[in-house]
KEKE-3310 file (N, C-alpha, C; in steps of 0.2 Angstrom, whole numbers, plus 5000, padded with zeros to 4 digits):
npx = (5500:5489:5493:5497:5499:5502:5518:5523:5517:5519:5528:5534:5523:5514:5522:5524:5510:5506:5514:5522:5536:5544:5549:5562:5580:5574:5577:5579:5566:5550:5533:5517:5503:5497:5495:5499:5514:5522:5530:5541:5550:5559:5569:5582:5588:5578:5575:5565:5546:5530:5516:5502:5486:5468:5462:5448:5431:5430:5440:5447:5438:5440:5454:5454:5448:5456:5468:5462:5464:5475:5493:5492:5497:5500:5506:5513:5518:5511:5505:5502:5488:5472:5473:5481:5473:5463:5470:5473:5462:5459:5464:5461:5448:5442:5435:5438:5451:5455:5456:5463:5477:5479:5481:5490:5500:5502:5505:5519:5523:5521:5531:5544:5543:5540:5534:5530:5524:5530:5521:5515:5507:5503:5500:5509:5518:5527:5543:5547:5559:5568:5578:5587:5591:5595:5588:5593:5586:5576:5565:5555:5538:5526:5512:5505:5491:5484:5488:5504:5516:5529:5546:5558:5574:5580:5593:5602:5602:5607:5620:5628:5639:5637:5626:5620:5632:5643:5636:5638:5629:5624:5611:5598:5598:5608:5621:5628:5622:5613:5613:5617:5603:5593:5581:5567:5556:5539:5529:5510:5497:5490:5496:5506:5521:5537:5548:5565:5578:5596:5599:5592:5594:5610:5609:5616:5623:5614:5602:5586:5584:5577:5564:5557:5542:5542:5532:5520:5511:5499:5495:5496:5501:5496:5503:5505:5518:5526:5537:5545:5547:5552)
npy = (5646:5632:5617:5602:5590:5578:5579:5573:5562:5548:5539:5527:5517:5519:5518:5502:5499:5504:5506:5499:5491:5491:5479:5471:5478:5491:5503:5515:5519:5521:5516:5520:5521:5534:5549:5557:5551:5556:5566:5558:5564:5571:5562:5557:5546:5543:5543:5541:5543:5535:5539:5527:5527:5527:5535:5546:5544:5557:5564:5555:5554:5569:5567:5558:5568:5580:5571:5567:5578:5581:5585:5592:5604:5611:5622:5633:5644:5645:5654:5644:5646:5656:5665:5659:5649:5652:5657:5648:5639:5646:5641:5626:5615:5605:5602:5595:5589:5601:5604:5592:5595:5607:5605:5596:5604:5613:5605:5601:5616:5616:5607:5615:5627:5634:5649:5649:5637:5628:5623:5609:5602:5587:5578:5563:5557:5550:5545:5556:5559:5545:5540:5534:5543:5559:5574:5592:5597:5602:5596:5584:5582:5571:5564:5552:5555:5548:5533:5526:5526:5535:5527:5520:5516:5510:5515:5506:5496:5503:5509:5521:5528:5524:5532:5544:5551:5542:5533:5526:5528:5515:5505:5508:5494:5487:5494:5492:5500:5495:5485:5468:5459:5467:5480:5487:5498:5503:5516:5514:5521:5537:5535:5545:5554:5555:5564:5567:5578:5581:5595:5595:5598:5589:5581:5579:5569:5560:5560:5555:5542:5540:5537:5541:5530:5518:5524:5528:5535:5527:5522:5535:5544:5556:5568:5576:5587:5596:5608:5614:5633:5643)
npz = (5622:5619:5627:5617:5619:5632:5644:5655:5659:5663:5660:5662:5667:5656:5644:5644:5644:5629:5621:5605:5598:5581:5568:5571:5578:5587:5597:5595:5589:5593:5591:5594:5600:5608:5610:5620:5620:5611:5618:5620:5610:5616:5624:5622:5615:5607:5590:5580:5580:5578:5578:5577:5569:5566:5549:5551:5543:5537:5533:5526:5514:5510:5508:5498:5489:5485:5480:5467:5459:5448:5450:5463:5474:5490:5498:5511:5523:5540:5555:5570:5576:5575:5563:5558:5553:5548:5536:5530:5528:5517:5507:5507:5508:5515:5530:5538:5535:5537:5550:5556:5549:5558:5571:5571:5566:5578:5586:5582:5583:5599:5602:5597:5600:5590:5582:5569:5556:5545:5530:5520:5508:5496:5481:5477:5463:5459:5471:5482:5489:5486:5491:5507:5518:5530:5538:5537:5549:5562:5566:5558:5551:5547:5536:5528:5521:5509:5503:5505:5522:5528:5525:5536:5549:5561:5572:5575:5564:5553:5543:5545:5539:5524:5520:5506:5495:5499:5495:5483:5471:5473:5476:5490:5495:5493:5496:5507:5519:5525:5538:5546:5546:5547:5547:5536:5541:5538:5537:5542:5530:5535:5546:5559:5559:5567:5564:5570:5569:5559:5565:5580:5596:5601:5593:5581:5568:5570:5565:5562:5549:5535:5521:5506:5500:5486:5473:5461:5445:5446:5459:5468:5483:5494:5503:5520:5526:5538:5547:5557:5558:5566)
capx = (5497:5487:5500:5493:5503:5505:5526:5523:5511:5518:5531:5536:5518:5513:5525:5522:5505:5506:5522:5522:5539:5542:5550:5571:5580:5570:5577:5577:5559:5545:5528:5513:5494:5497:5498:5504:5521:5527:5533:5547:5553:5563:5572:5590:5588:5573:5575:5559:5541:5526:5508:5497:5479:5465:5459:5441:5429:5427:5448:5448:5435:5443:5460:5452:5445:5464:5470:5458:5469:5484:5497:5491:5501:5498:5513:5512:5521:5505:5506:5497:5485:5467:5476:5485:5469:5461:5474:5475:5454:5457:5465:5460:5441:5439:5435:5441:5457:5458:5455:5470:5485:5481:5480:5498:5505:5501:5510:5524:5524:5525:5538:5549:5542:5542:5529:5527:5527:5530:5515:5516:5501:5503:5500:5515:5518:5533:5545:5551:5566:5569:5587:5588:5594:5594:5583:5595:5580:5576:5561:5548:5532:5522:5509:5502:5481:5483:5498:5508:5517:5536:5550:5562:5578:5582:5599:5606:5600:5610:5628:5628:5645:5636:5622:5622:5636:5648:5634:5640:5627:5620:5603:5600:5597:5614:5626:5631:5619:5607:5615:5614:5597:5591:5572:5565:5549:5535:5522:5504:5493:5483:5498:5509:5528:5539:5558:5572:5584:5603:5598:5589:5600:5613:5607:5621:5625:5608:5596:5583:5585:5573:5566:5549:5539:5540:5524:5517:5502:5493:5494:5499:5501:5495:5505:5508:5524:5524:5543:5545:5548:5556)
capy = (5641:5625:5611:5596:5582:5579:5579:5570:5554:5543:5537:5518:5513:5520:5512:5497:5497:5508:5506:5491:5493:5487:5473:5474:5482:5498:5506:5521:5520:5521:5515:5520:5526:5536:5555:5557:5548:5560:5570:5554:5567:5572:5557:5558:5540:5542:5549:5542:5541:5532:5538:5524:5530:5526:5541:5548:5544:5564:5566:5550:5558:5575:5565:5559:5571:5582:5568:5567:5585:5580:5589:5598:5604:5618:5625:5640:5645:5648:5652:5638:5650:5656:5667:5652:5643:5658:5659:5637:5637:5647:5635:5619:5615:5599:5604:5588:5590:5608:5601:5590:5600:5612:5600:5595:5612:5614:5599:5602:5622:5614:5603:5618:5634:5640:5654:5648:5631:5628:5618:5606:5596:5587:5575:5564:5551:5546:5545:5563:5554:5540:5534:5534:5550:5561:5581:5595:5600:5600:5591:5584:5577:5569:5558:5550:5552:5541:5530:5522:5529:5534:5520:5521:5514:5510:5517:5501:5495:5507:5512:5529:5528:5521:5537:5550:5551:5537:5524:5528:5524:5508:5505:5507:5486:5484:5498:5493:5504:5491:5480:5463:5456:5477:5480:5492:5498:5507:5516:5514:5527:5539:5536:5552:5550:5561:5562:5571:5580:5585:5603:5594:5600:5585:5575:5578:5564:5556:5560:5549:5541:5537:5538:5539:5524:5518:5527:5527:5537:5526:5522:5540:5548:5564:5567:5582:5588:5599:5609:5621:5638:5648)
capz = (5618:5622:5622:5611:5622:5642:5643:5660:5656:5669:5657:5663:5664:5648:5640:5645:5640:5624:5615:5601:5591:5574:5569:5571:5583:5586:5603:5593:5587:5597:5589:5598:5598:5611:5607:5625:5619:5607:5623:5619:5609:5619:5625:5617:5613:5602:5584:5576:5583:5574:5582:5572:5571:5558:5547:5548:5535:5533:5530:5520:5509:5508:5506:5490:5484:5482:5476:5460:5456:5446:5453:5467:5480:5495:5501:5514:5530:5547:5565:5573:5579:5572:5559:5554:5551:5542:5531:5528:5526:5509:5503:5510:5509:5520:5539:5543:5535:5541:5559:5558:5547:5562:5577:5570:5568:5584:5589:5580:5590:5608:5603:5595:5603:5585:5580:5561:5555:5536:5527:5513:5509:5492:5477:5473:5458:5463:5476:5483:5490:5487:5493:5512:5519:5535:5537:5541:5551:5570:5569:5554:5556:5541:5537:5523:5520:5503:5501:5511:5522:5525:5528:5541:5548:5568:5573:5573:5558:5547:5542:5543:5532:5516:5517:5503:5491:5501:5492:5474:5470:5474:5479:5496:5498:5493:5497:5513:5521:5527:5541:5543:5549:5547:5545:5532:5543:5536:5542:5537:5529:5541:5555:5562:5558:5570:5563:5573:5564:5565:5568:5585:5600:5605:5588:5575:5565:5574:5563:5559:5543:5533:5513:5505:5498:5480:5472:5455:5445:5447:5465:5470:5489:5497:5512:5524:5528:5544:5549:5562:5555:5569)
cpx = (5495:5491:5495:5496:5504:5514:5528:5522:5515:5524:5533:5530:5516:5514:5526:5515:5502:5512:5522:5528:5539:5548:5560:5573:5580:5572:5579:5572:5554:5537:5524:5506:5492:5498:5502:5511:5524:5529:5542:5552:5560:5568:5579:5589:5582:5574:5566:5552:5536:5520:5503:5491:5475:5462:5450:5436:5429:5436:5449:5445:5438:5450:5457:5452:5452:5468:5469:5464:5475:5489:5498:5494:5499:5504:5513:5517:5515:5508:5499:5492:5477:5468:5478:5479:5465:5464:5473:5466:5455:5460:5464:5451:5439:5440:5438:5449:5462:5461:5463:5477:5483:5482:5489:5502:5505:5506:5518:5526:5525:5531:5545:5547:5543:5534:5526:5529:5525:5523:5516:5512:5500:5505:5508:5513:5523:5538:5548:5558:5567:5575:5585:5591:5589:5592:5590:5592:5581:5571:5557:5545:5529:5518:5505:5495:5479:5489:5501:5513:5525:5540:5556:5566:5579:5590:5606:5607:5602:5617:5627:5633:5643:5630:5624:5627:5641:5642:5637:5636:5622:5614:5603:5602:5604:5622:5630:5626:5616:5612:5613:5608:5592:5584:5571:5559:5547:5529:5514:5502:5491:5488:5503:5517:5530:5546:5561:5575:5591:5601:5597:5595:5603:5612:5612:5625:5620:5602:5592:5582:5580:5569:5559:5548:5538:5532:5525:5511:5498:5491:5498:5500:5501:5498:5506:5514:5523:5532:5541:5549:5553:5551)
cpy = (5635:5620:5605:5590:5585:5577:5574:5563:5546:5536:5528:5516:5514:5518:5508:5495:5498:5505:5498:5495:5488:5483:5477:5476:5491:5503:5512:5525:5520:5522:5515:5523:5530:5543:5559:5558:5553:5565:5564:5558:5569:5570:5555:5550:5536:5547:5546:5539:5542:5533:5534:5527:5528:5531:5541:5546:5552:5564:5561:5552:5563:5574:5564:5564:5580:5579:5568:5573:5583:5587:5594:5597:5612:5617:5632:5639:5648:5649:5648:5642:5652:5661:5662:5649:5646:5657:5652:5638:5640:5647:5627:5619:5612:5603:5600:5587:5595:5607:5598:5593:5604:5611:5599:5600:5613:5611:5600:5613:5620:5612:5609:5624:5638:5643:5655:5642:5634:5622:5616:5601:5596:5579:5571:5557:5549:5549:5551:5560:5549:5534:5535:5541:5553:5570:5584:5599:5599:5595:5590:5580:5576:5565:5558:5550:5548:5538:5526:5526:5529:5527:5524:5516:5514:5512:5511:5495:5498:5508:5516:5532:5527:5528:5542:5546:5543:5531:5522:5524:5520:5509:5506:5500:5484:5488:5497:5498:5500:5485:5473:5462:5463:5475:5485:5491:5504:5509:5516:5521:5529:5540:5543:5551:5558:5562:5567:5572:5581:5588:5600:5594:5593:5579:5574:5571:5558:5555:5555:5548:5536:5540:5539:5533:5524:5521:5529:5533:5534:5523:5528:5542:5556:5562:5575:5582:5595:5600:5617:5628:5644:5651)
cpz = (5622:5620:5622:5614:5630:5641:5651:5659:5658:5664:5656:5661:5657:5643:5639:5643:5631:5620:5612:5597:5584:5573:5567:5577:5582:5594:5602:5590:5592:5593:5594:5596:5604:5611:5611:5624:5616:5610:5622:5616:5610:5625:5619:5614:5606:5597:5581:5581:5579:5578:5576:5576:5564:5557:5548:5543:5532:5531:5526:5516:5506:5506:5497:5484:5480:5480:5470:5455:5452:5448:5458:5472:5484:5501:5504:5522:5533:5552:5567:5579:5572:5567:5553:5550:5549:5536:5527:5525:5519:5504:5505:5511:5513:5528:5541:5542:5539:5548:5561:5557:5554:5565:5575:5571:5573:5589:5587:5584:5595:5606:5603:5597:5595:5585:5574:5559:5546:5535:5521:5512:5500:5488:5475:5470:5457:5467:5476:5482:5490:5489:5502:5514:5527:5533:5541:5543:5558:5571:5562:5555:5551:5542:5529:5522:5514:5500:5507:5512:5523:5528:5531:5544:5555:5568:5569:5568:5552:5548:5540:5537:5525:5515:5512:5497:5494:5498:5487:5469:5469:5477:5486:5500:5497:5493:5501:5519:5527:5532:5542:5548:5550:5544:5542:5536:5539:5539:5538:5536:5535:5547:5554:5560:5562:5569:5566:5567:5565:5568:5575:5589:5603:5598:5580:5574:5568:5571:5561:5551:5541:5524:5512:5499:5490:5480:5463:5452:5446:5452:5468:5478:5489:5502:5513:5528:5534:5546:5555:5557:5559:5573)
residu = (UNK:UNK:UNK:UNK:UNK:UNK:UNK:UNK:UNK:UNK:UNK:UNK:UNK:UNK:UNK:UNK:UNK:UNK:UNK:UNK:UNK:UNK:UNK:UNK:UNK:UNK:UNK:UNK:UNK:UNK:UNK:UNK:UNK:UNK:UNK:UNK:UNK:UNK:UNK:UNK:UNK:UNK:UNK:UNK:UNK:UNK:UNK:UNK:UNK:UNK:UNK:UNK:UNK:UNK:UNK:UNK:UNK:UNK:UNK:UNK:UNK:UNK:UNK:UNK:UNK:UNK:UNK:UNK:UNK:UNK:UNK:UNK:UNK:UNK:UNK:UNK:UNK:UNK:UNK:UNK:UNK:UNK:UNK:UNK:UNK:UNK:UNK:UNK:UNK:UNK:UNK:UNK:UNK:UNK:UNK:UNK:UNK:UNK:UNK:UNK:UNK:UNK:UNK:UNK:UNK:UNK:UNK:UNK:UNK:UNK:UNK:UNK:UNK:UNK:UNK:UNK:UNK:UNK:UNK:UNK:UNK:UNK:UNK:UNK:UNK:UNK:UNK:UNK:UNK:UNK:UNK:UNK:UNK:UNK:UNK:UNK:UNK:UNK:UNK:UNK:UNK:UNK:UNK:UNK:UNK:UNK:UNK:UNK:UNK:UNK:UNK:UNK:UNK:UNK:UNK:UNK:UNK:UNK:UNK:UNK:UNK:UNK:UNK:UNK:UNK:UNK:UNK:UNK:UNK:UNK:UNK:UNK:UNK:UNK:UNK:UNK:UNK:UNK:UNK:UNK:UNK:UNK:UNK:UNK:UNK:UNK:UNK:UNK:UNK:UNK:UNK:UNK:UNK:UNK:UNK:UNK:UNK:UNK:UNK:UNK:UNK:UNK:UNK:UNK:UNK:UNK:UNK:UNK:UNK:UNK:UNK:UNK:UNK:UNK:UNK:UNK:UNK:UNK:UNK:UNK:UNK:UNK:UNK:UNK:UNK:UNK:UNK:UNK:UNK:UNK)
# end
């Protein structure tokens, strides 16, 4: 397989020129427009990486125009291979969209050396998740084509003790969850979100924590969800 990132790319400078994080302490974030970067992955110190980018007019169109759908969702398992993207074309009509769900899957197979990613490209009207919470996954990678995109927590900006059921409850803004001077970041439409999971080797009790964006009907989001499959 063609890998979709250099895992080399000269690290210090790179980062030095590329990497803008978000506001808080982020030393377990890495915001970048640098596709190079998400080789960061693999830096034990990084659970979440943000590649901004702005969409296409042809995937903003084609974002629209499955938006319009009330209710549609397309959920399948590919191999990030021209099978895969056989199978994805006959259900997915935009080239432009096709082009990218597969450029990711892609991404998402170097990272994990899996041979089938899960696919989930879908309509929402409100919030999937909406408390704060950690994936027992190894890796997911999402992004929003209409909506905003998801929110996220720096390491040291959460109380892992208040996640889950230990809230009881209480909203996340006041459960204790949220420490003091702690930044809720989000990311914009159109960018890459890369969240580490427990499952990720050496990551337990690490995952990155993070939630999806108040949403509405009548400010909806499509987003793609993208897991390794094995």
């Amino acid at each position: 397989m063609t890998s979709h990132f250099h895992a080399n790319s000269n690290a210090a400078s790179t980062q030095h020129r590329q990497r803008r994080e978000a506001p808080g302490n982020t030393s377990s974030v890495l915001v970048t427009a640098d596709v190079g970067a998400l080789a960061r992955v693999f830096d034990d110190a990084i659970n979440v990486i943000v590649l901004e980018r702005a969409l296409t007019i042809d995937m903003a169109s084609g974002a629209r125009a499955l938006l319009s759908a009330d209710g549609f969702e397309l959920k399948l398992a590919i191999a990030p291979d021209d099978r895969g993207r056989e199978l994805l074309a006959g259900r997915l009509e935009s080239r432009a969209l096709l082009d990218d769900v597969m450029f990711w899957a892609g991404v998402i197979a170097d990272i994990t050396d899996a041979e089938m990613v899960g696919v989930r490209l879908a309509r929402h009207d409100a919030a999937m998740c909406p408390r704060f919470h950690v994936d027992r996954v190894l890796v997911r990678l999402c992004t929003a084509y209409c909506g905003s995109g998801t929110e996220y927590l720096a390491d040291a900006d959460a109380d892992r003790d208040r996640l889950g059921f230990a809230a009881g409850g209480q909203p996340d803004e006041t459960s204790g969850l949220l420490r003091e001077g702690a930044t809720i970041a989000r990311a914009s439409t159109g960018a890459v979100v890369v969240l580490k999971g427990e499952a990720w080797p050496g990551n337990a009790g690490r995952g990155a924590v993070h939630r999806s964006p108040a949403t509405s009907s009548d400010a909806p989001r499509l987003v793609l969800t993208l897991d390794a499959l094995g």
